[in-house]
N, C-alpha and C positions, 0 to 999 in steps of 0.2 A: 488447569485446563487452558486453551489457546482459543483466540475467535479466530475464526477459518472462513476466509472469502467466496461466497456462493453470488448465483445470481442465478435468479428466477422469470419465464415470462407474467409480466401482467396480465395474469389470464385464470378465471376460477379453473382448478385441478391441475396447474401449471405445477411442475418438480425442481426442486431449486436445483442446481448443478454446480458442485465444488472448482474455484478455478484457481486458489492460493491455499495451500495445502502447508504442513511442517511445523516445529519443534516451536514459532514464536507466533504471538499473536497478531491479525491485520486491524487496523485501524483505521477508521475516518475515510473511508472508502467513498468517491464520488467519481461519478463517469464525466469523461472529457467530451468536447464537444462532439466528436464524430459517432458518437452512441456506441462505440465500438472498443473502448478502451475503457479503463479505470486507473485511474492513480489511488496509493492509499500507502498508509506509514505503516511499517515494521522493521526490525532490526536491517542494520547495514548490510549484515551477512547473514540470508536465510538457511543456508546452511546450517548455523552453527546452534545447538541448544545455548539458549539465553540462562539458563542454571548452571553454565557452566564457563560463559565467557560475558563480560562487561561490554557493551558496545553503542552507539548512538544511535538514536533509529533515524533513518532514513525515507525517500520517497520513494515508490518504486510503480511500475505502470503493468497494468496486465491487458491483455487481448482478450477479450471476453471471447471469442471466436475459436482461436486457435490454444488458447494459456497459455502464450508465451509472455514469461515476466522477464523484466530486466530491470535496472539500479536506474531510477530516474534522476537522486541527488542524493548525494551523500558527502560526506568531510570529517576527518577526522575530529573529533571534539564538539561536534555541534548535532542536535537532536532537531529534527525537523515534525511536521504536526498541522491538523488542520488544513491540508490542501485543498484549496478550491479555485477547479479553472474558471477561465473568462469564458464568456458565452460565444463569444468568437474561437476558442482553442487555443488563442496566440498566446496566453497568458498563465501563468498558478500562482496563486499566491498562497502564504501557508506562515504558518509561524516558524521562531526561530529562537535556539537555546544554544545560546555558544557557553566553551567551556570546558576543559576536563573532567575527569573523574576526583571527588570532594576526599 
C-alpha cells in the first residue's frame, strides 16, 4: 500500500481531498509558507511503479488549490527527506543521502 497526499479543512465534518495520487508513497509533507503549497518527498519519477524501478526520492511541491505538482529537487544518486520551510518561504531545509545504489 502507498500514503497518498490529502488535505483537509480544519473544520468538524470537513472531507479530506486527495491532491498526490500514484504507484509511490508521499512523505513528510509540510505546507510552505503561502498556506497554498506543500513540499513532501516521493520517488524522483511519480510516474514510474517503485516495484519495478530503483530510483532516489526526491522533493516535489504541490498546489493545494489547483494540484499541480512539479519536481522541486532532485539528482541522480541522492535521496532527499524531511523538508521543512523557513517561516519566511525563502528557505527548505531537509536531509540528505548521497550515493548510489549498494
Amino acid at each position: 500500500s502507498f500514503s497518498q497526499l490529502h488535505v483537509m479543512a480544519a473544520r468538524e465534518g470537513a472531507e479530506a481531498r486527495p491532491l498526490a495520487l500514484g504507484y509511490e508513497s508521499k512523505n513528510a509533507a509540510a505546507w510552505m509558507a503561502d498556506s497554498r503549497r506543500i513540499v513532501y518527498v516521493a520517488p524522483r519519477d511519480p510516474t514510474l511503479n517503485p516495484d519495478r524501478v530503483v530510483g532516489s526520492l526526491a522533493l516535489h511541491i504541490v498546489d493545494s488549490e489547483t494540484g499541480e505538482k512539479r519536481v522541486f529537487l532532485a539528482r541522480d544518486h541522492e535521496s532527499y527527506g524531511n523538508p521543512t520551510p523557513s517561516p519566511d518561504g525563502q528557505w527548505v531545509a531537509f536531509t540528505l543521502q548521497a550515493g548510489g545504489p549498494f
